[in-house]
MIMARVO-510704 format. One record per residue (C-alpha): x, y, z; residue in three letters. Coordinates in steps of 0.05 Angstrom, whole numbers. Example, Ala and Ser with C-alpha at 12.3 -4.5 7.8 and 13.67 -1.06 7.14 Angstrom:
! MIMARVO-510704
{x = 246; y = -90; z = 156; residu = ala}
{x = 273; y = -21; z = 143; residu = ser}
//
This chain:
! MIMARVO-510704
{x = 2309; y = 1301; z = 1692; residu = unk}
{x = 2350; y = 1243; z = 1724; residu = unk}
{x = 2384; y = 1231; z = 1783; residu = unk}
{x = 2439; y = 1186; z = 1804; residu = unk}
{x = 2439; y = 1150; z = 1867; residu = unk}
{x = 2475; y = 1165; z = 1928; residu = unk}
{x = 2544; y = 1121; z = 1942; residu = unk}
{x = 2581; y = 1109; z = 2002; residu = unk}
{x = 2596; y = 1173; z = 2040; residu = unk}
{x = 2579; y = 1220; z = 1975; residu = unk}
{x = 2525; y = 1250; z = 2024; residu = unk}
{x = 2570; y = 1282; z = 2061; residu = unk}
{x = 2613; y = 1323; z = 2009; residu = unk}
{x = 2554; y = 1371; z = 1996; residu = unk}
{x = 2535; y = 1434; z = 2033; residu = unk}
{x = 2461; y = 1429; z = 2060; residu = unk}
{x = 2414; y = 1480; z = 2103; residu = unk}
{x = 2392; y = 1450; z = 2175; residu = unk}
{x = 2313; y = 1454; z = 2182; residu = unk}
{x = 2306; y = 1439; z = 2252; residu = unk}
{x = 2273; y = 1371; z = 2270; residu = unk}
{x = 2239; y = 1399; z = 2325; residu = unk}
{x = 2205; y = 1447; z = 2275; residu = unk}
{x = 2167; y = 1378; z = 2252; residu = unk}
{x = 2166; y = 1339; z = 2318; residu = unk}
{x = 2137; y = 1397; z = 2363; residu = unk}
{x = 2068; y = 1423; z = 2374; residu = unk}
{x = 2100; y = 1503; z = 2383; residu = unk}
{x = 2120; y = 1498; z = 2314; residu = unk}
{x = 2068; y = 1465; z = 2272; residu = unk}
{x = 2034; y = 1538; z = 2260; residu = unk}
{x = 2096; y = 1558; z = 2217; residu = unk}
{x = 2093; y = 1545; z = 2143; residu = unk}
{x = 2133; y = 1501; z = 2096; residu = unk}
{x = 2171; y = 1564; z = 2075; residu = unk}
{x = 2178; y = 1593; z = 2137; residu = unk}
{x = 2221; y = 1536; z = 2167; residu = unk}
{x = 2260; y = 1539; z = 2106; residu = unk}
{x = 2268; y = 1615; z = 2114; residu = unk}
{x = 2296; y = 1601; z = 2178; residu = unk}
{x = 2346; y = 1538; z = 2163; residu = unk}
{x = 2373; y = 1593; z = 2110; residu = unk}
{x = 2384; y = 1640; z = 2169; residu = unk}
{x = 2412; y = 1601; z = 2215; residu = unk}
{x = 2464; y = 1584; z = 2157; residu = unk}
{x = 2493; y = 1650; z = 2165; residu = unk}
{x = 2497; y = 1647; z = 2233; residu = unk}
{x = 2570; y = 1612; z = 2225; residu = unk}
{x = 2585; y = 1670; z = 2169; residu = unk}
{x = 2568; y = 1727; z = 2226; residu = unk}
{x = 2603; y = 1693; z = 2271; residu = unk}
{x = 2672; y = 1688; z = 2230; residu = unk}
{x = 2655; y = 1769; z = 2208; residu = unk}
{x = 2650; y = 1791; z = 2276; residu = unk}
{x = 2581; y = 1812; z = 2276; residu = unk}
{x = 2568; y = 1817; z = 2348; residu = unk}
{x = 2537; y = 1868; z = 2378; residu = unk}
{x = 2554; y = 1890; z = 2449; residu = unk}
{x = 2513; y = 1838; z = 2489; residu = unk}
{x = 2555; y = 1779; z = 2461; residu = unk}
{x = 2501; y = 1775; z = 2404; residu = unk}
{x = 2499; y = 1748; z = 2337; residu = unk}
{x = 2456; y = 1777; z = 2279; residu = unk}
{x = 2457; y = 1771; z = 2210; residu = unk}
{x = 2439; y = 1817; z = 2145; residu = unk}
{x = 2408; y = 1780; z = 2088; residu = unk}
{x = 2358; y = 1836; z = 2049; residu = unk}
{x = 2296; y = 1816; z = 2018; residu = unk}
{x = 2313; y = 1817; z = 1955; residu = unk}
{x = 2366; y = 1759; z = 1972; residu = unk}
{x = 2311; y = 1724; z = 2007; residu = unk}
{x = 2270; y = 1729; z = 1944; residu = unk}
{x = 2322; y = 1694; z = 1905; residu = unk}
{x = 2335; y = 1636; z = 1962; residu = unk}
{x = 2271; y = 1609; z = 1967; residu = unk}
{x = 2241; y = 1643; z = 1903; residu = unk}
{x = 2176; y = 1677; z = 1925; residu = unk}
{x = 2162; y = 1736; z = 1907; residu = unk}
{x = 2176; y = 1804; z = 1953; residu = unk}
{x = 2104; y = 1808; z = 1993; residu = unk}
{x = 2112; y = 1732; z = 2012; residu = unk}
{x = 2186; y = 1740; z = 2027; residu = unk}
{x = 2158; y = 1802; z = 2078; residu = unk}
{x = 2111; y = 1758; z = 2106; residu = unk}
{x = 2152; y = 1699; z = 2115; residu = unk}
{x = 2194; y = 1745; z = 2158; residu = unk}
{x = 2139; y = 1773; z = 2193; residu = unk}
{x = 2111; y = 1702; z = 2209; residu = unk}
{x = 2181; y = 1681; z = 2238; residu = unk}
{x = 2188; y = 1739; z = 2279; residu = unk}
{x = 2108; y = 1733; z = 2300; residu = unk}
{x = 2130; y = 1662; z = 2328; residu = unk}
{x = 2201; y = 1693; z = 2361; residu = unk}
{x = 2249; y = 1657; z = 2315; residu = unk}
{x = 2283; y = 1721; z = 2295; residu = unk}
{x = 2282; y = 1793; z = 2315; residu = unk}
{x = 2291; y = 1841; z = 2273; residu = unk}
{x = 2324; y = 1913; z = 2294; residu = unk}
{x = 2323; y = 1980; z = 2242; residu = unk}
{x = 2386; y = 2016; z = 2249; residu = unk}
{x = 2380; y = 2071; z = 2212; residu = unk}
{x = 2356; y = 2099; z = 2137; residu = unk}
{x = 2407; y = 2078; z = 2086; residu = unk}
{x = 2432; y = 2021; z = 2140; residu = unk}
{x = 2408; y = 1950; z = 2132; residu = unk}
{x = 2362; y = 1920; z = 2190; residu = unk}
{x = 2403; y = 1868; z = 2238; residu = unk}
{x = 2359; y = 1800; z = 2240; residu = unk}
{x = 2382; y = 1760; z = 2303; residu = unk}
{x = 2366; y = 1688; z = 2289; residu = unk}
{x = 2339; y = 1659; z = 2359; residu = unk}
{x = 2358; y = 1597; z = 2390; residu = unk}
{x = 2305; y = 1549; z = 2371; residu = unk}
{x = 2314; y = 1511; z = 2433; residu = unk}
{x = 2316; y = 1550; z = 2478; residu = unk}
{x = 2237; y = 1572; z = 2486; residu = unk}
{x = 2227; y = 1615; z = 2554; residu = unk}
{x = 2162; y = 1592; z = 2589; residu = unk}
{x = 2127; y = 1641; z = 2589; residu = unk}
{x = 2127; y = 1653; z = 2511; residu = unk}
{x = 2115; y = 1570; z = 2518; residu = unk}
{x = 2037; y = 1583; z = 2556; residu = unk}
{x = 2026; y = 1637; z = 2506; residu = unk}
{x = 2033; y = 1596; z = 2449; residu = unk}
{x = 1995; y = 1548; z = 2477; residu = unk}
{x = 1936; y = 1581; z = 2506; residu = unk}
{x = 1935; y = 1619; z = 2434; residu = unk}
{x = 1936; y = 1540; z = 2400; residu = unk}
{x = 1884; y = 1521; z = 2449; residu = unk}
{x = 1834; y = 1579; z = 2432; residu = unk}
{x = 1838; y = 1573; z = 2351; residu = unk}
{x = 1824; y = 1498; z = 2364; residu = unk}
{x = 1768; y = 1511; z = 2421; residu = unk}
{x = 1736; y = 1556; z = 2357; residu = unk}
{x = 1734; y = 1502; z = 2312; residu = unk}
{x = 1799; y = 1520; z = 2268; residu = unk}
{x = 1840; y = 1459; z = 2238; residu = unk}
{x = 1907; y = 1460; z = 2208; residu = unk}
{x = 1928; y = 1452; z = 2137; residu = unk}
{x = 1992; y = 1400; z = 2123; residu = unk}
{x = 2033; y = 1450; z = 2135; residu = unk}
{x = 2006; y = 1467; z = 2210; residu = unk}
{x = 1975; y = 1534; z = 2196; residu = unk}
{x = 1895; y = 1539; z = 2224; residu = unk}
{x = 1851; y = 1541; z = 2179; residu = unk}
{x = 1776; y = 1552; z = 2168; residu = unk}
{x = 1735; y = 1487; z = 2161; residu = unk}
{x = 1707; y = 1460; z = 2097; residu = unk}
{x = 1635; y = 1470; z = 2119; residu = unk}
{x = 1664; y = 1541; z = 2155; residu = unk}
{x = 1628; y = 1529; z = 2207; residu = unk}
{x = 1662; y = 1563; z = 2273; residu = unk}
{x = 1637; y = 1560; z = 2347; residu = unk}
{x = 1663; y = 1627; z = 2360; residu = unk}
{x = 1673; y = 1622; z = 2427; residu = unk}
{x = 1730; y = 1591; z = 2480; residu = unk}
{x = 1737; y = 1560; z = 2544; residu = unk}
{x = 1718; y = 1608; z = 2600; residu = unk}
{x = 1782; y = 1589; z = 2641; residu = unk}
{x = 1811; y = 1626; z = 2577; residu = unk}
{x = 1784; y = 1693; z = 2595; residu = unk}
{x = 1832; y = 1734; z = 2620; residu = unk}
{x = 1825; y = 1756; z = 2682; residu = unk}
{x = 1821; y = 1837; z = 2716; residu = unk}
{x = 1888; y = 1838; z = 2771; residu = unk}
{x = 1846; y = 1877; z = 2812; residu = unk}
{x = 1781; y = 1851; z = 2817; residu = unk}
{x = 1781; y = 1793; z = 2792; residu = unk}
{x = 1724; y = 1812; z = 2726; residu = unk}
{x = 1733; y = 1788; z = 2656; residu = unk}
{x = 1777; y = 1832; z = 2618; residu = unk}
{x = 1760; y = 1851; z = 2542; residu = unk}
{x = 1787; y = 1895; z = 2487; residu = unk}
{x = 1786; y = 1969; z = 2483; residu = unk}
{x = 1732; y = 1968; z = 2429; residu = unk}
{x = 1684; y = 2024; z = 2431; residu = unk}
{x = 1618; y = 1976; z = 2429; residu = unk}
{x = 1595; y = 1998; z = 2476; residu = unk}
{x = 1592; y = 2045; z = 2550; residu = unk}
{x = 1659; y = 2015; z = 2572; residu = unk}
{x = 1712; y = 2038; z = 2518; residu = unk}
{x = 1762; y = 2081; z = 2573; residu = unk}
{x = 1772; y = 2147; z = 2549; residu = unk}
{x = 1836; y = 2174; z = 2598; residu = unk}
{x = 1873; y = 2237; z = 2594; residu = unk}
{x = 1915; y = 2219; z = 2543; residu = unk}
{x = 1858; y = 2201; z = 2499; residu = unk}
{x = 1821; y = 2263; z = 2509; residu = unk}
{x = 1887; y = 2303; z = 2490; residu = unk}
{x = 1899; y = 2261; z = 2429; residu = unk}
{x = 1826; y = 2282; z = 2417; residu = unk}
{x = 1829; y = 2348; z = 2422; residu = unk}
{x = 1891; y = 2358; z = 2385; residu = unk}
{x = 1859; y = 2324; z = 2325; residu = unk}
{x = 1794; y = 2358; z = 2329; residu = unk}
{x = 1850; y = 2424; z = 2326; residu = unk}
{x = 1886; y = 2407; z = 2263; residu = unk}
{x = 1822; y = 2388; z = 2227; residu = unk}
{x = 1797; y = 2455; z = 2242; residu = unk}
{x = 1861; y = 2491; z = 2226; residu = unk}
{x = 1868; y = 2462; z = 2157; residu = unk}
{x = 1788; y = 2463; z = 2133; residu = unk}
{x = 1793; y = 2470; z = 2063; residu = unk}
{x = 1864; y = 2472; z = 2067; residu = unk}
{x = 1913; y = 2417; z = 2011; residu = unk}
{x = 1915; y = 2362; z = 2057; residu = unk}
{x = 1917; y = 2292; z = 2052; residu = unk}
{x = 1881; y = 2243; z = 2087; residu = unk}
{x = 1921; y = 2179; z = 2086; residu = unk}
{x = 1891; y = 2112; z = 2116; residu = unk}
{x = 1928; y = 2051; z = 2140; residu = unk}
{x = 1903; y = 1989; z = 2139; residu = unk}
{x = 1828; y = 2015; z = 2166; residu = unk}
{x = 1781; y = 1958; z = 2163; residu = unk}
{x = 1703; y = 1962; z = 2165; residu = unk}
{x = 1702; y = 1950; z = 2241; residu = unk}
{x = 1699; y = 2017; z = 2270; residu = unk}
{x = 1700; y = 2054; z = 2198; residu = unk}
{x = 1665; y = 2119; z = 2232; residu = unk}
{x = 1719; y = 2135; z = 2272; residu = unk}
{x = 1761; y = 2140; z = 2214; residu = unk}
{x = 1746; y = 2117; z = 2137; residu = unk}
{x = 1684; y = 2144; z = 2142; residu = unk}
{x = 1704; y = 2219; z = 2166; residu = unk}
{x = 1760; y = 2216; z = 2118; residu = unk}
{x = 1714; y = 2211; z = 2067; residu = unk}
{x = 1655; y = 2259; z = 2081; residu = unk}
{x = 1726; y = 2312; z = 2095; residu = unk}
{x = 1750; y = 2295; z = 2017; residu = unk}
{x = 1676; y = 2311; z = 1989; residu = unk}
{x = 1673; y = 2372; z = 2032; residu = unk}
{x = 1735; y = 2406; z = 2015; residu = unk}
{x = 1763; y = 2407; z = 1941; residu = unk}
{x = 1833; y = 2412; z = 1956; residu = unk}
{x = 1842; y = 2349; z = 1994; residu = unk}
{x = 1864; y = 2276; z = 1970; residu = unk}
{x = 1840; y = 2215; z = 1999; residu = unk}
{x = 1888; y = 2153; z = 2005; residu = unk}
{x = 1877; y = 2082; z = 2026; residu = unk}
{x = 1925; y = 2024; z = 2028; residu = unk}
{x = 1894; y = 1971; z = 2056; residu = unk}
{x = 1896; y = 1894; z = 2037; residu = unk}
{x = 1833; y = 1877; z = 2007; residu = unk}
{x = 1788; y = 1931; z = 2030; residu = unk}
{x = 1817; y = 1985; z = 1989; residu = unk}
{x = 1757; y = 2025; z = 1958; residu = unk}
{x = 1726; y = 2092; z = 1958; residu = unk}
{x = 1662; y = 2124; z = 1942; residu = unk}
{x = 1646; y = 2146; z = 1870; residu = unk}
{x = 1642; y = 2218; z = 1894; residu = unk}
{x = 1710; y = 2224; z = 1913; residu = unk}
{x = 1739; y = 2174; z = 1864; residu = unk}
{x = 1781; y = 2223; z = 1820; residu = unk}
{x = 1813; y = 2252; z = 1883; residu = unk}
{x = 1830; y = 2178; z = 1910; residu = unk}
{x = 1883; y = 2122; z = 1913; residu = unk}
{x = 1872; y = 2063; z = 1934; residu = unk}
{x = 1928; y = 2009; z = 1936; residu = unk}
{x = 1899; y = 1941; z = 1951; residu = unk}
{x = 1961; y = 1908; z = 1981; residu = unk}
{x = 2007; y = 1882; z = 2036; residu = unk}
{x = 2027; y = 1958; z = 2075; residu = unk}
{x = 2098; y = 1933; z = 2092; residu = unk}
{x = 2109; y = 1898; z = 2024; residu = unk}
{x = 2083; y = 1971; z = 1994; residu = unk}
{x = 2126; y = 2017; z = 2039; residu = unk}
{x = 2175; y = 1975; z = 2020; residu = unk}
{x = 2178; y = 1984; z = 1958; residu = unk}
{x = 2172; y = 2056; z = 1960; residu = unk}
{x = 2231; y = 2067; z = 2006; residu = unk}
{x = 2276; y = 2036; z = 1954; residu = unk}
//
């Protein structure tokens, strides 16, 4: 294939997409992908089309509709990366995305790209600083990465430790590992409205569907969904889960398991 060169002011009689220098030039942004800042030029290309259609909503705001499959055929990838392009652009707060409705397409407001509020501005930093405190390193296109030798300190900065507001203690996550998972009111009713619809439908046709479970915790759920299936003949087990998407031989011909993205998958099935 060959090119001609460019001539005079020829550069300027073609349409082009604006990428955002600052996408390059700024530490906030070197996280997102190649394809994401593309994504995003493409968006902010309609921007001008919503503008001229009226697509405000009632807080002066401009969105924009641009489906999947149209962002499949833009940047051709294929419909799982296209959701996760969108996911990683949203993740950063270059776009919001807002459901209105089943049969109605979702409103994507494109953010201003300069505009970056400051607290969002520590967050992202404080996050950078803790993947690089664990040893992470970035790829060409910005994302972290695990080493070549994979070796990770696993640990950060104790200044990085958030803090309890009332006394003071490091805070942690709500992992039951040990004597200080909190189990309020609310959890104890969640409880014991479970523990009542697994009684009320022993050996009843029922389904036990499981989202994205991973092996952390799997006896509070994957592994009571399972011992339930091989107990009672009438039920189904169901896993969707990307790349942990198994069952036990015992239950296997009562079992699906979809090994796969669960927005791309839900996806799909909606359509």
């Amino acid at each position: 294939m060959k090119f001609d060169y460019f001539y005079n002011e020829q550069s300027e009689s073609y349409s082009f997409y604006r990428t955002p220098k600052v996408f390059f030039t700024d530490d906030r942004f070197r996280c997102l992908s190649s394809d994401a800042k593309i994504l995003y030029g493409i968006l902010l290309d309609r921007v001008s089309l919503s503008a001229r259609n009226k697509w405000i909503d009632e807080q002066g705001r401009i969105f924009v509709y641009m489906t999947i499959s149209s962002i499949e055929k833009s940047i051709g990838r294929c419909h799982q990366k296209s959701c996760k392009l969108l996911d990683e652009l949203e993740r950063i707060g270059l776009i919001e995305r807002v459901k209105q409705g089943q049969g109605k397409p979702t409103r994507i407001y494109v953010k201003n790209f300069i505009v970056v509020c400051g607290s969002y501005s520590k967050k992202y930093e404080k996050h950078t600083q803790g993947m690089e405190a664990q040893g992470f390193v970035r790829d060409d296109q910005g994302v972290f990465q695990v080493p070549v030798d994979g070796k990770l300190l696993m640990e950060i900065p104790s200044e990085m430790i958030p803090k309890c507001p009332d006394d003071g203690s490091d805070m942690t996550m709500n992992l039951r590992a040990d004597d200080s998972f909190v189990e309020d009111g609310g959890w104890h009713r969640a409880s014991a409205a479970y523990s009542d619809f697994i009684r009320r439908h022993e050996n009843l046709h029922v389904l036990y569907l499981e989202l994205g479970v991973g092996a952390n915790t799997p006896v509070i759920i994957k592994y009571p969904f399972w011992q339930m299936t091989l107990s009672n003949e009438n039920a189904v087990y169901a896993c969707l889960n990307y790349g942990e998407a198994f069952c036990p031989g015992e239950i296997e011909n009562r079992s699906l398991c979809i090994d796969g993205d669960i927005g791309a998958v839900l996806g799909e099935l909606k359509k």
